[in-house]
N, C-alpha and C positions, 0 to 999 in steps of 0.2 A: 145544281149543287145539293137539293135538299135530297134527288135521288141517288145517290152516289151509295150509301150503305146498302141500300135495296138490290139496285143495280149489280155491287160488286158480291151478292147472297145468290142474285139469281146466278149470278155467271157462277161461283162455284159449285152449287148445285147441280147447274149443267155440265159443267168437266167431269164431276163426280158419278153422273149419270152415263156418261160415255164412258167413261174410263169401264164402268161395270159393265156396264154392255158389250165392250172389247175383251173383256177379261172373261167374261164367262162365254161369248160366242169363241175365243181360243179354245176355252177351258171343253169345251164339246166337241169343240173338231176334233183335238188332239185326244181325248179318253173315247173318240167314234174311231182311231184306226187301229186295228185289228193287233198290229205290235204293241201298243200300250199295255203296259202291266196295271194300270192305274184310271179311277173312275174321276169324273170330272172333278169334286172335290178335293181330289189333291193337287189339282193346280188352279186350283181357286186359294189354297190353304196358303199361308207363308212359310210353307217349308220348302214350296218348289221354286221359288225363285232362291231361297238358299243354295238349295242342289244344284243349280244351273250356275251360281255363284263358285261352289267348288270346284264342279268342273271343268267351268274357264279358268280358273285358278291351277288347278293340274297341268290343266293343258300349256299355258303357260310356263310351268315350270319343267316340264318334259321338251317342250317347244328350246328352253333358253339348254339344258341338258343337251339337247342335240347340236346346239350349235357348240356349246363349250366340249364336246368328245369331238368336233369337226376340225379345231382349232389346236388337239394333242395329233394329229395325225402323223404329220410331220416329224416332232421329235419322238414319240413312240416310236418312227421305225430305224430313227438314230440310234436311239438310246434303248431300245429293247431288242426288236428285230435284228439290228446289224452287232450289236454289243455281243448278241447270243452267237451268231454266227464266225464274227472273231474270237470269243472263250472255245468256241467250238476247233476250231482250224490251227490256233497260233499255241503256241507252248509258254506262252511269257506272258504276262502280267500287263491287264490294264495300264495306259500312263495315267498320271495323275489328273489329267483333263479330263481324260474319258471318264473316270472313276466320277470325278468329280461332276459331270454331266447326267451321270445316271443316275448321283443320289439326289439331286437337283431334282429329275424328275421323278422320282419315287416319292420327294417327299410334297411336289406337287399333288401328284396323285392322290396322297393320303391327305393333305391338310387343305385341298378346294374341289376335287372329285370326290371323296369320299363323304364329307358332310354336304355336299347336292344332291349326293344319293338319300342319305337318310332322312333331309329336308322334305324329298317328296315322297320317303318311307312315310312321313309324318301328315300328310296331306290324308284329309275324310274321303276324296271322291277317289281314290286309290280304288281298283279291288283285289280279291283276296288272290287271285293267280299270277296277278301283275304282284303284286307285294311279294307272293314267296321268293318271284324272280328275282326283283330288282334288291330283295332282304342278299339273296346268296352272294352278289355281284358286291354289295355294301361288306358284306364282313371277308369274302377271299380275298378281293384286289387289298387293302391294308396290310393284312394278315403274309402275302407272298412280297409285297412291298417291304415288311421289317424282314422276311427271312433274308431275302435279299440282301440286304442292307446291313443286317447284321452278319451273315459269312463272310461275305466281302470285304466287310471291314476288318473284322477276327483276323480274316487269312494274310491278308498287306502287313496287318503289325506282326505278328508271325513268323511269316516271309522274312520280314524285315530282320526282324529279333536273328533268327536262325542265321540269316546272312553276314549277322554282323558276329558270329562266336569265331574265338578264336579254333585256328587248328593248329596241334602241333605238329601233325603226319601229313602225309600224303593220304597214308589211310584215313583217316581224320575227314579230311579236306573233301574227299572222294563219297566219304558216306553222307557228311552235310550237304554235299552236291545234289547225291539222289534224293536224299531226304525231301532237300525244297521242289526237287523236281516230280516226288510223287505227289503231295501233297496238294502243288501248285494243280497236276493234271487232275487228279480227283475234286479237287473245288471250283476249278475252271470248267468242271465236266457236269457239275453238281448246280454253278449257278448259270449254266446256260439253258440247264432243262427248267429250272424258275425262271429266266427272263421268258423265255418261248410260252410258258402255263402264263404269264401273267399278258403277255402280246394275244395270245389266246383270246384271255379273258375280258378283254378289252375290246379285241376285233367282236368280239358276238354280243359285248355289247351298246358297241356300236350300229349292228347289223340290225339289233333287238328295237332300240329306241323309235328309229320310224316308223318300224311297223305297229310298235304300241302308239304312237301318236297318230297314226291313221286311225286305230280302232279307238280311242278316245273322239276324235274328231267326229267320229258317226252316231255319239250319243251325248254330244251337244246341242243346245237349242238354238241359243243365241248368235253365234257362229257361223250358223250355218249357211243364212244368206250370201253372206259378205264372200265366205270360201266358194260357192258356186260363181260369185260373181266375177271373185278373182282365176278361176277353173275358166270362163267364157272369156276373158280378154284376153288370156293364155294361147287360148286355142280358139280361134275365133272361127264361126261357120260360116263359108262364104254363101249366099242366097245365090237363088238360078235368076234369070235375067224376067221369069214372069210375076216371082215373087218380090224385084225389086220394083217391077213397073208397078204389082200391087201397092206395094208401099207408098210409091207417089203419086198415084191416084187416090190413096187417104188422105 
C-alpha cells in the first residue's frame, strides 16, 4: 500500500512514453510519403487531429445528405417528373390533390433539403470547388421551388376568379372561354419547364453527392481502416488450395 502513489507515477509515465513514441513514429511515416503536403510537425501539432475531426464530420454529413436525396426519389418523380409531363400533355388544371402533393413537396424541399445543404455549406473541412457547387445547388433549388409555387397558385385563383364572372352573351361567354384556356396553356407550358429545371437539378445532384463522398473518403485518416475492412468482407478473395494448406500449417 505504501507503493501505490509511486506505482500509479510510474505507470503514467509509461503510457505517456508510449503514447509519444506512437505519435511521433506516425507522425514520420505519414510526412515520409511522398503525397503528404505536410512535415512531421504537423501531425505532432493539435491541429491535425482537428482536421481529421472535420473531416469525419463532413463526411458524415454528406454521408446522411446521400441518404436523405435517396429517400425523395420516389415522390420527386411523382410530384415533379410525372406532374411536368401531365401540365405538358393535358389542357386542364391540376386536381386539387395533385396541386396539393406538389406543394407538399416543394415546401419539403426548401424547409429540410435546403438548410442540409447550407449546413455543410457551413462545415470548415468543405473545400472551395466543392463549396461553389454545392453554394449553386443551395440557392436555385428554393429559388425554382417558390417560382413554382408561386405561378401555380397565382394561376388557380385566377382561373378560378375568371370562371366565376358573369357573362351576358354568348360572345361574352366565348371570350372568357379562350381567355382561361390561353392563359391555362401558357402557365401549364411555363410551369412544366420549372418542374423539369428543378427534377434536373435534383437528379445531378444526386448523381454529384457520391461521387463527392468517395473523394472525401480518400483524404480521411481515421476512416480508412474500417472502410477497407468493410471493402474485404464485401468482396472477399477466395485463396488457392496451397495458400490455404499454408495457412494451416501456421
Amino acid at each position: 500500500s505504501g507503493q501505490i502513489t509511486r506505482v500509479r507515477k510510474l505507470l503514467c509515465v509509461s503510457m505517456g512514453k508510449l503514447h509519444a513514441f506512437l505519435q511521433d513514429g506516425f507522425s514520420r511515416i505519414v510526412a515520409a510519403d511522398p503525397r503528404s503536403r505536410f512535415d512531421a510537425d504537423y501531425f505532432l501539432s493539435r491541429r491535425f487531429p482537428h482536421d481529421v475531426e472535420e473531416a469525419e464530420w463532413l463526411w458524415a454529413s454528406v454521408e446522411e445528405l446521400k441518404g436523405y436525396l435517396g429517400k425523395l426519389q420516389d415522390d420527386r418523380k411523382i410530384h415533379l417528373a410525372m406532374a411536368a409531363e401531365t401540365l405538358r400533355q393535358e389542357s386542364t388544371l391540376p386536381t386539387d390533390d395533385e396541386w396539393s402533393g406538389v406543394l407538399r413537396f416543394l415546401d419539403r424541399l426548401r424547409t429540410e433539403l435546403t438548410p442540409r445543404l447550407r449546413e455543410v455549406l457551413s462545415l470548415r473541412g468543405i473545400r472551395f470547388d466543392e463549396m461553389e457547387v454545392l453554394d449553386r445547388y443551395a440557392l436555385e433549388l428554393p429559388t425554382l421551388c417558390r417560382l413554382i409555387a408561386e405561378i401555380g397558385t397565382h394561376f388557380r385563383g385566377l382561373s378560378h376568379a375568371m370562371q366565376s364572372l358573369p357573362a351576358s352573351s354568348p360572345e361574352a361567354r366565348a371570350f372568357a372561354v379562350e381567355g382561361r384556356r390561353l392563359l391555362r396553356d401558357r402557365t401549364n407550358g411555363k410551369l412544366s419547364e420549372l418542374l423539369v429545371a428543378l427534377d434536373e437539378r435534383l437528379r445531378d445532384l444526386e448523381a454529384f453527392v457520391p461521387f463527392w463522398l468517395e473523394e472525401i473518403g480518400r483524404r480521411r485518416a481515421l476512416m480508412l481502416r474500417p472502410q477497407m475492412d468493410r471493402e474485404a468482407a464485401e468482396f472477399p478473395v477466395d485463396e488457392s488450395p496451397e495458400e490455404q494448406a499454408g495457412d494451416r500449417d501456421t
